[in-house]
C-alpha positions, 0 to 999 in steps of 0.5 A: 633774057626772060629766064634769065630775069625768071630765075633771078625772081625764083631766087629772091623769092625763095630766100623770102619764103625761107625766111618767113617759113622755117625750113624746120617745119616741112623741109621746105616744102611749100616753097618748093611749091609756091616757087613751081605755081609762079614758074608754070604762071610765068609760062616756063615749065614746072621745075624738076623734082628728081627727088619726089619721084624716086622715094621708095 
């Protein structure tokens, strides 16, 4: 139940963040961020980020 309720917050929250930050700026960087700072603080493990790891 708890992830359950931990990704139903991570999805609204990151709906508010896209509208207050334009995706246009910094390719959704930030929320991306933010979204991994409350995961960790809710005591689940940072989200994967395949793509950050694989650039050339």
């Amino acid at each position: 139940m708890f992830l359950k309720a931990l990704v139903a917050f991570l999805a609204k929250m990151h709906v508010e963040f896209i509208l207050i930050r334009s995706l246009l700026e910094d390719n959704g960087r930030i929320p991306r961020l933010l979204l991994d700072v409350m995961t960790v603080n809710a005591g689940a493990q940072s989200l994967p980020c395949a793509p950050c790891f694989n650039r050339a």
